[in-house]
C-alpha positions as CSV (number, residue, x, y, z in Angstrom):
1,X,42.4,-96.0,-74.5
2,X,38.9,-97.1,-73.2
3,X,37.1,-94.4,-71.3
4,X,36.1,-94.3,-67.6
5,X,31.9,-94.4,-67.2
6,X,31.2,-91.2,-65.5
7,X,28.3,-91.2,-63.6
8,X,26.0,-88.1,-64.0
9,X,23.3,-86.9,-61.5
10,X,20.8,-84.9,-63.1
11,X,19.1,-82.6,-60.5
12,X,16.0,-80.9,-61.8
13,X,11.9,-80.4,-61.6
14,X,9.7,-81.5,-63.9
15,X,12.0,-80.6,-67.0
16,X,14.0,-84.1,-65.8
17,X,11.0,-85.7,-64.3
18,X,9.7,-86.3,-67.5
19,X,13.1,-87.0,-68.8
20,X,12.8,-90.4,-66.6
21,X,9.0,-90.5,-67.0
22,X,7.7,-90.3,-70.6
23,X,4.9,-92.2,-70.2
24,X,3.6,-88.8,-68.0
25,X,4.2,-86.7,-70.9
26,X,1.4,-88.2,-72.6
27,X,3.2,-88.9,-75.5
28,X,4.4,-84.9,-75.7
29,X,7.8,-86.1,-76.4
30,X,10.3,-89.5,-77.4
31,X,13.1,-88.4,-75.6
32,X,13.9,-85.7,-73.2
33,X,16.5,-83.2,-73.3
34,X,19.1,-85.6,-71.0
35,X,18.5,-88.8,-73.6
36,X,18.8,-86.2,-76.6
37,X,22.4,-84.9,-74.6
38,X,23.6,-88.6,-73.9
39,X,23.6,-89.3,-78.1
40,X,25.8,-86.1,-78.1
41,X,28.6,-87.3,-75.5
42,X,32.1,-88.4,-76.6
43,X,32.5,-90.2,-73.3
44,X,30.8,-92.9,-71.5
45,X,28.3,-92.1,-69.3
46,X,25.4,-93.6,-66.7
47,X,22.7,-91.1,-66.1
48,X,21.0,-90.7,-62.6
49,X,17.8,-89.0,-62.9
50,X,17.0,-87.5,-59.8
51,X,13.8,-85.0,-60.8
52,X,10.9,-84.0,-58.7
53,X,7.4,-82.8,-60.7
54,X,6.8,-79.8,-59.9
55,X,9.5,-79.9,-57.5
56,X,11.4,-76.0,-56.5
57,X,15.0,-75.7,-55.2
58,X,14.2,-76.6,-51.7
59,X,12.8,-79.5,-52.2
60,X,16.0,-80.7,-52.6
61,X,17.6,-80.1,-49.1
62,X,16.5,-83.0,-47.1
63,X,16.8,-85.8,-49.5
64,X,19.7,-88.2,-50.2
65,X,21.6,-87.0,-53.0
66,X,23.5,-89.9,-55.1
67,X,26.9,-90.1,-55.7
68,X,28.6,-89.1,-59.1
69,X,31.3,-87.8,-60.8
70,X,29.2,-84.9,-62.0
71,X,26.3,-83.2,-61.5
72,X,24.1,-80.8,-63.6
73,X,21.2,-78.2,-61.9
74,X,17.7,-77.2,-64.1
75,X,15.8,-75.5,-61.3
76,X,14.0,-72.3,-61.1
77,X,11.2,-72.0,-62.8
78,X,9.0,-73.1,-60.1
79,X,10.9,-71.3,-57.9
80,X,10.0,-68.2,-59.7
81,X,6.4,-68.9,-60.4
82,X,5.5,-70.0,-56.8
83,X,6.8,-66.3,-56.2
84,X,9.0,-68.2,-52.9
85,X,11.5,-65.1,-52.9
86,X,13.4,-62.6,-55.6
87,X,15.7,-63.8,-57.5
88,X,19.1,-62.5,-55.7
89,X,22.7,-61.5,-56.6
90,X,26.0,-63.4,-56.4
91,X,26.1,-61.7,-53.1
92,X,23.1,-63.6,-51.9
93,X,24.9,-66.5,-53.6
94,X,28.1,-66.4,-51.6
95,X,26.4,-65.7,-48.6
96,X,23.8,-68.5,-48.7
97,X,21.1,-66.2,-47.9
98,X,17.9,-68.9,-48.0
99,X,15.6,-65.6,-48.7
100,X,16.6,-65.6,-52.7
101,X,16.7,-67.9,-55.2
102,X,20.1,-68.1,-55.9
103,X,21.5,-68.6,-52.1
104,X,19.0,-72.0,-52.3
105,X,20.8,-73.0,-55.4
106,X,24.3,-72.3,-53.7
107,X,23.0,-74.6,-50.5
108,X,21.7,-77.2,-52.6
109,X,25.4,-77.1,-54.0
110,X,27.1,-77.4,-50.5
111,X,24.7,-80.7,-50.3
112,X,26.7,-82.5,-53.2
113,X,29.7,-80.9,-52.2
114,X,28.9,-83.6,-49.1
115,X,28.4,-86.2,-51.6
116,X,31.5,-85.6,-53.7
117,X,33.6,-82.7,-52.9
118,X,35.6,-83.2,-56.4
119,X,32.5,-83.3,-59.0
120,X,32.1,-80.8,-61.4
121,X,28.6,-79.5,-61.1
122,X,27.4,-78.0,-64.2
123,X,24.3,-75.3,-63.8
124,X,21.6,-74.4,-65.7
125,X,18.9,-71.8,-66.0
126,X,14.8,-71.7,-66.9
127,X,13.8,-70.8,-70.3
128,X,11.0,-69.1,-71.5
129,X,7.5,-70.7,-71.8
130,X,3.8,-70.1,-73.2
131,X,0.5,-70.6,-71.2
132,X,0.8,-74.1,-69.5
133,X,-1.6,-76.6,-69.1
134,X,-0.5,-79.7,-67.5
135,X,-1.7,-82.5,-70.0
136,X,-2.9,-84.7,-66.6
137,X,-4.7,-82.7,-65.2
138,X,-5.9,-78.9,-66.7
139,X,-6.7,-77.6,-63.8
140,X,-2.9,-77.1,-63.3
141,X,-2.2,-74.3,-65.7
142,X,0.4,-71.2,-65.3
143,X,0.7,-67.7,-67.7
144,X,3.3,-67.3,-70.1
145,X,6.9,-66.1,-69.2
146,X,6.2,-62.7,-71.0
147,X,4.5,-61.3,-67.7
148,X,6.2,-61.1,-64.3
149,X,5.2,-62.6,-61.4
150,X,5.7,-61.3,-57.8
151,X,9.3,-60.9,-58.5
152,X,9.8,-60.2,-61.6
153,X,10.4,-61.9,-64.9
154,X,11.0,-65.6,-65.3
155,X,14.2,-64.1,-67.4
156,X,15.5,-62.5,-63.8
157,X,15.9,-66.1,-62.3
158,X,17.6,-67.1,-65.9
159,X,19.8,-63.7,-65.5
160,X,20.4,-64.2,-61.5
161,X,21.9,-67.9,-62.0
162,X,24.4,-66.2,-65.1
163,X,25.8,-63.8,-62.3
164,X,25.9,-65.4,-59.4
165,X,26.7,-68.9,-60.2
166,X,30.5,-69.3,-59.8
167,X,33.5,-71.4,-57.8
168,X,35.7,-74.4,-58.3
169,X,34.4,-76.8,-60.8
170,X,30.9,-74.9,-61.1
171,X,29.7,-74.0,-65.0
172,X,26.8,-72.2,-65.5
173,X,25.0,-72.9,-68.7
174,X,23.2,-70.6,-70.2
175,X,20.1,-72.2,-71.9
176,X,17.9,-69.4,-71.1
177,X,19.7,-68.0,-74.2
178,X,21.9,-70.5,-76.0
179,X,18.9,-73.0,-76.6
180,X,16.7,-70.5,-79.1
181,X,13.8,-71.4,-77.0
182,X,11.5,-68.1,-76.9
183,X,8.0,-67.3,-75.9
184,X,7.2,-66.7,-79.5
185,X,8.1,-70.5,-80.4
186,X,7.1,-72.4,-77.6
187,X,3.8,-73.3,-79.0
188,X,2.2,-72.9,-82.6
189,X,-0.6,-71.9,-81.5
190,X,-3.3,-71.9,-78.4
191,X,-6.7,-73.1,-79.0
192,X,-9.0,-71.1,-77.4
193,X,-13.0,-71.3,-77.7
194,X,-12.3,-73.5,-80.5
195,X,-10.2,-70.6,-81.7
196,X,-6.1,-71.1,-82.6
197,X,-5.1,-68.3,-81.9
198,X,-1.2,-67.6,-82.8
199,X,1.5,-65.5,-80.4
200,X,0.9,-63.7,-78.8
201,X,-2.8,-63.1,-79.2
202,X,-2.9,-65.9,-76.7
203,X,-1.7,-64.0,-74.1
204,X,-4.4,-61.8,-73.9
205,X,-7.4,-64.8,-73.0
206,X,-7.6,-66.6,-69.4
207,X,-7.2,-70.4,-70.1
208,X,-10.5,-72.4,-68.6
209,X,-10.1,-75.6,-68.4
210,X,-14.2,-76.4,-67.8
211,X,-14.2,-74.9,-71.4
212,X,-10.8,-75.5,-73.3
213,X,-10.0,-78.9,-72.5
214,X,-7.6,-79.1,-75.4
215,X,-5.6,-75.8,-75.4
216,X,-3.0,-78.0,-77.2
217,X,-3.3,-80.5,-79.8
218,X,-0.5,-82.5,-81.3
219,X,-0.5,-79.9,-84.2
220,X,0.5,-77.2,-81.5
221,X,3.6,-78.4,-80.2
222,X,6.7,-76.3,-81.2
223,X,9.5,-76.2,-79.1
224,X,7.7,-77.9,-76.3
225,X,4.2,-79.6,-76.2
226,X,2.2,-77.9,-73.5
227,X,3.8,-74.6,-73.1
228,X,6.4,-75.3,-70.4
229,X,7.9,-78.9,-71.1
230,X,9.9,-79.8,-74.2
231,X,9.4,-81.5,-76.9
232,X,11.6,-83.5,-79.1
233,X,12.7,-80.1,-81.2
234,X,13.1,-78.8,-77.6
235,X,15.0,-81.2,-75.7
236,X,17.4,-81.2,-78.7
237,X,17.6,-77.4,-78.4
238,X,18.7,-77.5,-74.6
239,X,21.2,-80.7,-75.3
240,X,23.1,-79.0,-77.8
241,X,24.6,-76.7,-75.7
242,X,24.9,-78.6,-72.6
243,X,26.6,-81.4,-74.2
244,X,29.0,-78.8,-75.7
245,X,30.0,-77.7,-72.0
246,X,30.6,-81.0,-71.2
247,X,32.5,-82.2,-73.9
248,X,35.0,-79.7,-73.2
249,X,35.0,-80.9,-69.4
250,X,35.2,-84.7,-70.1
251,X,36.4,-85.1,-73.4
252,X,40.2,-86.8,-73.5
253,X,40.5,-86.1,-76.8
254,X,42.2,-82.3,-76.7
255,X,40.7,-81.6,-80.3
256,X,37.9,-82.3,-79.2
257,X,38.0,-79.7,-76.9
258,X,37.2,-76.8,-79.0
259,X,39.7,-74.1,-79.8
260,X,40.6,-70.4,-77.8
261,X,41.4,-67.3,-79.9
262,X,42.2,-64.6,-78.1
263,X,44.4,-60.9,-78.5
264,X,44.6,-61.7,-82.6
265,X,43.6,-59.5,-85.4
266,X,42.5,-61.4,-88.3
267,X,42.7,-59.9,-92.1
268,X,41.8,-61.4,-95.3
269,X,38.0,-62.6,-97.0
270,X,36.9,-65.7,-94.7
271,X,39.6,-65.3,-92.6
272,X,38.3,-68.5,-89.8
273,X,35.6,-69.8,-92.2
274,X,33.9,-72.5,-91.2
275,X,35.6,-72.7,-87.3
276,X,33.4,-74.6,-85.0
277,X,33.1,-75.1,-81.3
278,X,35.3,-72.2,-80.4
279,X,35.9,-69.3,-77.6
280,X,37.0,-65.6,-79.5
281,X,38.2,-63.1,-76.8
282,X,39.7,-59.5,-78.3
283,X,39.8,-60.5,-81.6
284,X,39.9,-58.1,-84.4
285,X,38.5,-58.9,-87.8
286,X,39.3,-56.2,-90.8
287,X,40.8,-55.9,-94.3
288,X,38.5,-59.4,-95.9
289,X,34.9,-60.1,-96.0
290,X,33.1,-63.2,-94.3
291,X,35.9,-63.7,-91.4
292,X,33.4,-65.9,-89.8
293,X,31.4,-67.7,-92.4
294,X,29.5,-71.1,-91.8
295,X,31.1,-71.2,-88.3
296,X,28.5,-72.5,-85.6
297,X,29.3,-72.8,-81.8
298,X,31.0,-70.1,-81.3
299,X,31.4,-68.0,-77.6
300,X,32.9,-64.4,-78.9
301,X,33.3,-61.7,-76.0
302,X,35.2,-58.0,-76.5
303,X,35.4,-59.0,-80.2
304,X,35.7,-56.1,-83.2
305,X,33.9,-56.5,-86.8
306,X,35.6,-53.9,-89.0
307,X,34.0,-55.0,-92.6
308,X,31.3,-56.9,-94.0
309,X,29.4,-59.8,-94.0
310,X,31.1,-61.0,-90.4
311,X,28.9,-63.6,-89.4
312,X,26.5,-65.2,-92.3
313,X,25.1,-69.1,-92.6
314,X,26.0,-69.3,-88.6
315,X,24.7,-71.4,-85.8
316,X,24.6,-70.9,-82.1
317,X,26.6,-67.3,-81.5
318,X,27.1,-66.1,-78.0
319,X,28.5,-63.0,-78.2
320,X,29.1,-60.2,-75.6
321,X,30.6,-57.1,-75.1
322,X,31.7,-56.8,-78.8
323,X,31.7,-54.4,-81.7
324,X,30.1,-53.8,-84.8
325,X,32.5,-50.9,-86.5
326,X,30.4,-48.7,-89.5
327,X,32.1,-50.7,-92.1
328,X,30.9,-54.1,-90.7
329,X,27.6,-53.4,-92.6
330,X,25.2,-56.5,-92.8
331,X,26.7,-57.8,-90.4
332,X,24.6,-61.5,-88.8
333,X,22.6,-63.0,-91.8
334,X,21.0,-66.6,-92.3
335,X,22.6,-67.2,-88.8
336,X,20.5,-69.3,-86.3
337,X,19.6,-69.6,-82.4
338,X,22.1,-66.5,-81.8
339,X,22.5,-64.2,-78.4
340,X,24.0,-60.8,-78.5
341,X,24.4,-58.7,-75.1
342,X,25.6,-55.8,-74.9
343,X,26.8,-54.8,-78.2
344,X,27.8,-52.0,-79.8
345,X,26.4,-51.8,-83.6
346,X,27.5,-48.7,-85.7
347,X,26.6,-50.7,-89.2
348,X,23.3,-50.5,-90.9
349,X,21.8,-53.4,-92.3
350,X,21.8,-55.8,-89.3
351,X,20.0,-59.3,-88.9
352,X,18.4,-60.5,-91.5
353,X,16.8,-63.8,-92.3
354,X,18.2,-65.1,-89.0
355,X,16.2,-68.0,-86.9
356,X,15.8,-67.3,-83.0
357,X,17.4,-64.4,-82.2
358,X,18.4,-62.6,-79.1
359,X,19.4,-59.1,-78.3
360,X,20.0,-57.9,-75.2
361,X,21.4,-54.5,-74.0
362,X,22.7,-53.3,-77.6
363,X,23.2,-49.8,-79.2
364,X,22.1,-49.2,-82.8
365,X,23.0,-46.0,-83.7
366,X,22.8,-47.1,-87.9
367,X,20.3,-49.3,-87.8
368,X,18.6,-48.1,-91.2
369,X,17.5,-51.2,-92.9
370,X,17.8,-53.5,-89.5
371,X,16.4,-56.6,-88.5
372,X,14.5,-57.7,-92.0
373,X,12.8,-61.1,-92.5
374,X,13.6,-62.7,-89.1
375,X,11.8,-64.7,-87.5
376,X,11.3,-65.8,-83.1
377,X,13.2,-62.4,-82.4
378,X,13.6,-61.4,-78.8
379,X,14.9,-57.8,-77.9
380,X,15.3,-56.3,-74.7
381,X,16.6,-52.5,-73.5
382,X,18.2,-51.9,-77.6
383,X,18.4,-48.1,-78.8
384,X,18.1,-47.9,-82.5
385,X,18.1,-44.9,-85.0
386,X,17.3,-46.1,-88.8
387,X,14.1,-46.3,-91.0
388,X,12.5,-49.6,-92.1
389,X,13.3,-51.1,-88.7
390,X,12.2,-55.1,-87.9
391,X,10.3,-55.0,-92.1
392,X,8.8,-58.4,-92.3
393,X,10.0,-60.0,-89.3
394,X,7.5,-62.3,-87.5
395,X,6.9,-63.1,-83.9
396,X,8.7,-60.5,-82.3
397,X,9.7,-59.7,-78.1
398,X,10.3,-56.3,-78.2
399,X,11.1,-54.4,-74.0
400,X,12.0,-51.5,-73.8
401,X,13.0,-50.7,-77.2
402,X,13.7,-46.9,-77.8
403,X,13.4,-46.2,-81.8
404,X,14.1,-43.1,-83.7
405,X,13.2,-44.0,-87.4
406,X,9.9,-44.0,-90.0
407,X,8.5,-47.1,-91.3
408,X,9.1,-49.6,-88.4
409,X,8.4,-53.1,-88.7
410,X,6.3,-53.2,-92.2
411,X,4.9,-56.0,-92.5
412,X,5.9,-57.6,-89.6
413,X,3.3,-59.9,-87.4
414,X,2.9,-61.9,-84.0
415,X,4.2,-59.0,-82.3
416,X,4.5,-58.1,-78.7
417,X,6.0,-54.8,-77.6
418,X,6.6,-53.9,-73.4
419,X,7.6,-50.3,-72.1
420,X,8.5,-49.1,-76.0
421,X,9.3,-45.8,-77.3
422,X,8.8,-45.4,-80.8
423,X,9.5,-42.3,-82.8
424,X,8.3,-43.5,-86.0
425,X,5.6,-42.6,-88.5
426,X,4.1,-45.3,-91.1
427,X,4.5,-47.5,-87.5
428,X,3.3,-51.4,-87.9
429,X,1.8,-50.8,-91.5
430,X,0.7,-54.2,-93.0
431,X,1.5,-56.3,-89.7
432,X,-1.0,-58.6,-88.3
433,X,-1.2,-59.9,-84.3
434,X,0.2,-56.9,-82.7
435,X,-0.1,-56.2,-79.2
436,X,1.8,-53.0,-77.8
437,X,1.6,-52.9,-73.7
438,X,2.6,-49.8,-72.0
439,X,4.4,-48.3,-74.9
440,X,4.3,-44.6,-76.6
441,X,4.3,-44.3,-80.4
442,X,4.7,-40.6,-81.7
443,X,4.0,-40.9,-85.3
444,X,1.7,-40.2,-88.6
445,X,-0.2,-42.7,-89.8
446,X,0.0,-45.1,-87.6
447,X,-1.2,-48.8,-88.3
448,X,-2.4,-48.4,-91.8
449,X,-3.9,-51.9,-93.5
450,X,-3.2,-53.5,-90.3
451,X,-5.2,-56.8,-88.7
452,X,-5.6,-58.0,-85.1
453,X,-3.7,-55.1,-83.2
454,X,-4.4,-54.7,-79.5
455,X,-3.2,-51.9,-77.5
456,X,-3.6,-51.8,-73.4
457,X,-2.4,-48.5,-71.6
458,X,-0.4,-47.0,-74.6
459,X,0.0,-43.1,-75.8
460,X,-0.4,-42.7,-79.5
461,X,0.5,-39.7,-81.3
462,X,-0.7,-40.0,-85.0
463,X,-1.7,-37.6,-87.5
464,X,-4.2,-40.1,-89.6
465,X,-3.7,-43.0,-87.5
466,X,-6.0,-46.1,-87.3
467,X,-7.0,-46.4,-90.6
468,X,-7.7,-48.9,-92.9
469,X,-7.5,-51.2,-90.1
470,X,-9.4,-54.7,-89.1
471,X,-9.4,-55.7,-85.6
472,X,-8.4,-52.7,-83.9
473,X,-8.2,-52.9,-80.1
474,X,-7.6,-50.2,-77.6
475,X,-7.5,-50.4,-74.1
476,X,-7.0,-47.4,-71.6
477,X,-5.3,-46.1,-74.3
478,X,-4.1,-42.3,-74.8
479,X,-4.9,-40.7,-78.2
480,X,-3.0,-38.0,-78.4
481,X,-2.9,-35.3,-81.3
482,X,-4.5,-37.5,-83.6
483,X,-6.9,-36.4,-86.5
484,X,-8.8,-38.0,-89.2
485,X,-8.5,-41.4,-87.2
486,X,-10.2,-44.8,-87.6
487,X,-10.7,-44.4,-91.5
488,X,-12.3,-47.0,-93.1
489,X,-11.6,-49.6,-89.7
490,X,-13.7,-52.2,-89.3
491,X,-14.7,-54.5,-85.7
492,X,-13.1,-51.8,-83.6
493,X,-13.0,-52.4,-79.9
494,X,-12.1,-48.7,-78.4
495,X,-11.7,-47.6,-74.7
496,X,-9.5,-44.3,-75.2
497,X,-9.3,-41.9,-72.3
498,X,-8.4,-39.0,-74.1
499,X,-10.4,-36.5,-76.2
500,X,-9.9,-37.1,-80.3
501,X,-9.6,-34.2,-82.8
502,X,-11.3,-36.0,-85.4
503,X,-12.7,-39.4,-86.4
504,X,-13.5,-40.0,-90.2
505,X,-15.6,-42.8,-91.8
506,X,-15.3,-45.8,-89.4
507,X,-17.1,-48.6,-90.5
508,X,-18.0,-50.8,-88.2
509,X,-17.7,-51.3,-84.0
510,X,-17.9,-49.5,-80.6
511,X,-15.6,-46.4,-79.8
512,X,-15.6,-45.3,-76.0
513,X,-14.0,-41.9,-75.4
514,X,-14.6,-38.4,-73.8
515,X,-14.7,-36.6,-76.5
516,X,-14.3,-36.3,-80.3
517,X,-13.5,-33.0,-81.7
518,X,-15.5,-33.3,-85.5
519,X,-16.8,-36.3,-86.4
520,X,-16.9,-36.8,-90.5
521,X,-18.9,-39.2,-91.9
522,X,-19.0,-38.0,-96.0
523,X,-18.8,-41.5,-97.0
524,X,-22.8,-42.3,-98.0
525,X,-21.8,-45.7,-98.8
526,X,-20.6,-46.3,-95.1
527,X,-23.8,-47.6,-92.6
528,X,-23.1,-45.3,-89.5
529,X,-25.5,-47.3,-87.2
530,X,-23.1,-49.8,-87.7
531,X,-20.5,-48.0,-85.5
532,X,-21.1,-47.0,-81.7
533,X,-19.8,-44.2,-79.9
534,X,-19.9,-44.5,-76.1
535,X,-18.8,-40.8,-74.6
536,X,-17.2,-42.0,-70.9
537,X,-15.6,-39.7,-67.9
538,X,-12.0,-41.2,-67.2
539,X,-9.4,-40.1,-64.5
C-alpha cells in the first residue's frame, strides 16, 4: 500500500539553518543532519526547514509556524550560551515558567499545538562542542562545552530537556548521548599560533581571531567542522538515532518497528545474538556467554548481566538503571557510541576497545583492569576501586571521578579530569596531553615519563612525583608531602603554593614556590642555571 507524505517541520538554530543553507557552511559539510535522516526514513516524507542562525528558543514565539504532521525541536545551545536563564525542571516545564529554559521549550510547544493539535513533536537536545569559530566571520567565536557558563554546563540544558520533556505525542531524543558526539571528538585538532594543538590542550589558549585566522582547516574537522556545527560524520551521527525514533512512530510496517523484551530471563551462549533495533526492560541474562553479541540499537533499562562477555562487537547501547553481576566479567568490548547511566558494575574488566563511550552515574566497585584501550571516553560522577584503571585509553572526560586503585590510566593521553579524587600511585605514567582541574591525587610517583601535563588548582600528594617529565605545568597547585620531586623534568612551568620537602635534579625551567625543604642537585652533568627558582608568598 502506497504511503501518505508526511510533512515534517524541523524547528532549530543554526544546527538546521545550515541544514537548508550549505552554501553558509563554507563547504564544512554535503549534507546536514535532516538530509543524512531523510535517506534513513521508511516513509515518505517533505521536510520544512524552519531554522534561525543563531536563533535561541524565543525566537520562536512570534513567528508563523507551518503546518505538518510532525514536528522535531534542536534548540538550546544558544539558549545556554547566551546565559538567558538556568536550565529548569519538568516542574518549570509544566508550569510554563518563561524564566528557564525548558518552560520556553514547553511554550514554543503550545505554539504548534495551535498549528496542529494531533502532531507528534519529537524533541531533541544540544550536544557537546569544541572552541567555535564561525567560519564567516571569526570574530564570532564561543569556548568549549567542557566549561560552564553562567548556568552551568551545556550538558544541564541536554539533561533538563531528558526530564522534563513529556505529554501526548511528545519524544524526547536524546542525542546529547545517543549520537557519540563528545568534546574530545568534535575537532582533530585547533591550530593555534601556527600550533595544532590536540584535546584538550586547546582548551587551555584564548582563540584571537586578529592572529589565528584559521583555527580550523579542512584537516581538522571530526565530528563537526568548526567546533559547534556538524559535519558529514556528524550529521550522520545525530540522524541515526533520530530516524530510529521515528521509524518506530511512522513506520506501517510493524517489523519494522523494532522489538520490546521485557520481565524475561534469558539462558544459554548468545542467547539474542545479533537483535537489532530493540527496547530490553527487566531482562535477566545468565547460564551462556555473549547473550547480546553483534546486536546494535538497543535501549536496555533495569536489565541484569550474570556471566560474561554480555555486550561485545555492539553499536549504539542506551542502557540505564541496569546491572553488571561479579560473574559478568568483561562485560562491553569492541562496542561503539554507547551510554550507561546509572549502573551498577560488580565485574572487573570493563570497557575495552570501545569507540565513544559514556558513563554517567555508575558504581565500580571491581573495576581492576577497567576501561583499557578506549578511545572519546566521557565519565561523569563513577566510583571505582581496581588497579590499572583507563591503561591506554585516549581522549578522556573524566568529572568527578573518585578512584581507589594504583596505576591509573598508563599510558593514556588527551586527558581532561574536573573535581577528581584519585587514590592512586604510579598515577598518569607514560600519558601525554593531560590536564587535571580542581582534582586531588594522593599517590607515589606521580606522572613518571609523562609529556604536556597541566595542572590548575590541584593537591598532589606524591612521594617522588614529577619526574622524568617533559612539559610539566602547574598552576596554583598544592604540593603536598612530596619529596625527591621534579627528577630529571625538563620545560617546567611551576606556580605551587605550598612548601616542597625536596626537589632533585631538574633540568630545565622556572619553579615558583614558598619554600623547598633541601634542594639536591648531585647530578654534575645537569646545567643548574638552566632551571629558575622563584620563592613567592601565597594566601
Amino acid at each position: 500500500m502506497k504511503q501518505e507524505v508526511k510533512t515534517w517541520v524541523a524547528i532549530g538554530d543554526s544546527f538546521t539553518f545550515l541544514d537548508g543553507n550549505p552554501a553558509t557552511a563554507l563547504g564544512g559539510f554535503q549534507k546536514g543532519y535532516l538530509g543524512h535522516t531523510l535517506e534513513k526514513l521508511k516513509f515518505p516524507v517533505h521536510l520544512i526547514h524552519f531554522g534561525i542562525d543563531g536563533g535561541v528558543t524565543g525566537n520562536f514565539f512570534d513567528l508563523t509556524i507551518p503546518y505538518g504532521d510532525f514536528y522535531s525541536i534542536l534548540l538550546g545551545t544558544n539558549d545556554w550560551h547566551c546565559a538567558l536563564y538556568p536550565a529548569g525542571t519538568r516542574e518549570d516545564f509544566d508550569a510554563t515558567n518563561l524564566s528557564t529554559y525548558v518552560g520556553h521549550i514547553a511554550l514554543l510547544i503550545q505554539h504548534i499545538r495551535q498549528v496542529n493539535p494531533d502532531a507528534w513533536i519529537f524533541v531533541l537536545n544540544p550536544v557537546e562542542r569544541a572552541p567555535f569559530v564561525y567560519r564567516l566571520d571569526h570574530t564570532n567565536n564561543a569556548p568549549d562545552s567542557l566549561h560552564p557558563r553562567k548556568y552551568g554546563l551545556l550538558e544541564d540544558f541536554a539533561n533538563a530537556i531528558v526530564e522534563s520533556a513529556h505529554g501526548d505525542k511528545i519524544q524526547v531524543v536524546d542525542i546529547h548521548r545517543r549520537s557519540g558526539i563528545l568534546p574530545t571528538n568534535c575537532v582533530h585538532f585547533m591550530q593555534i599560533n601556527g600550533e595544532r594543538l590536540p584535546f584538550p590542550l586547546y582548551s587551555l589558549h584564548s582563540y584571537d581571531p586578529k592572529k589565528d585566522t584559521d583555527p580550523y582547516p579542512s584537516e581538522a574537522t571530526y565530528y563537526t567542522f568548526d567546533g559547534l556545527h556538524p559535519s558529514d560524520l556528524g550529521a550522520e551521527a545525530i540522524a541515526l538515532p533520530l530516524a530510529q525514533a521515528l521509524n518506530h512512530v511512522f513506520s506501517l510496517n510493524s517489523e519494522d518497528n523494532g522489538h520490546h523484551f521485557e520481565n524475561g530471563h534469558y539462558e544459554g551462549e548468545r542467547a539474542l545474538f545479533q537483535t537489532k533495533d530493540a527496547t530490553l526492560e527487566n531482562v535477566l541474562f545468565d547460564n551462556g556467554e555473549s547473550p547480546l553479541k553483534e546486536s546494535q540499537d538497543l535501549t536496555l533499562d533495569h536489565c541484569t548481566f550474570g556471566w560474561k562477555y554480555p555486550l561485545w562487537y555492539g553499536k549504539r547501547f542506551y542502557v540505564t538503571n541496569s546491572h553488571w553481576l561479579e560473574m559478568a566479567r568483561a562485560g562491553v568490548w569492541y562496542t561503539d557510541d554507547a551510554s550507561f547511566m546509572h549502573c551498577q558494575i560488580d565485574a572487573p574488566k570493563n570497557f575495552r576497545k570501545c569507540h565513544r563511550l559514556r558513563l554517567e552515574n555508575c558504581d565500580l566497585p571491581n573495576a581492576e583492569e577497567t576501561l583499557w584501550w578506549n578511545e572519546d571516553v566521557y565519565g561523569e560522577n563513577l566510583k571505582a576501586k581496581g588497579n590499572y584503571f583507563g591503561m591506554g585509553s585516549k581522549r578522556v572526560v573524566m568529572r568527578q571521578l573518585v578512584l581507589d586503585g594504583n596505576y591509573a590510566f598508563d599510558g593514556a593521553s588527551e586527558l581532561y579530569f574536573k573535581d577528581c579524587v584519585l587514590h592512586t600511585k604510579d598515577a598518569f605514567w607514560n600519558c601525554h596531553h593531560v590536564v587535571l582541574d580542581h582534582c586531588v591525587v594522593e599517590g607515589e610517583y606521580f606522572g613518571w615519563n609523562s609529556e604536556d601535563v597541566t595542572l590548575i588548582d590541584c593537591e598532589i600528594h606524591s612521594h617522588q612525583g614529577f619526574c622524568y617529565m617533559k612539559g610539566i605545568k602547574l598552576i596554583r597547585t598544592k604540593v603536598i608531602d612530596t619529596d625527591l620531586s621534579f627528577e630529571y623534568c625538563t620545560d617546567i612551568d611551576a606556580d605551587i603554593i605550598t612548601p616542597v620537602l625536596s626537589i632533585k635534579n631538574p633540568i630545565s625551567g622556572t619553579i615558583r614556590l614558598p619554600a623547598v625543604g633541601t634542594l639536591i642537585r648531585d647530578d654534575p652533568a645537569i646545567d643548574p642555571s638552566k632551571t629558575n627558582f622563584i620563592f613567592t608568598e601565597h594566601d
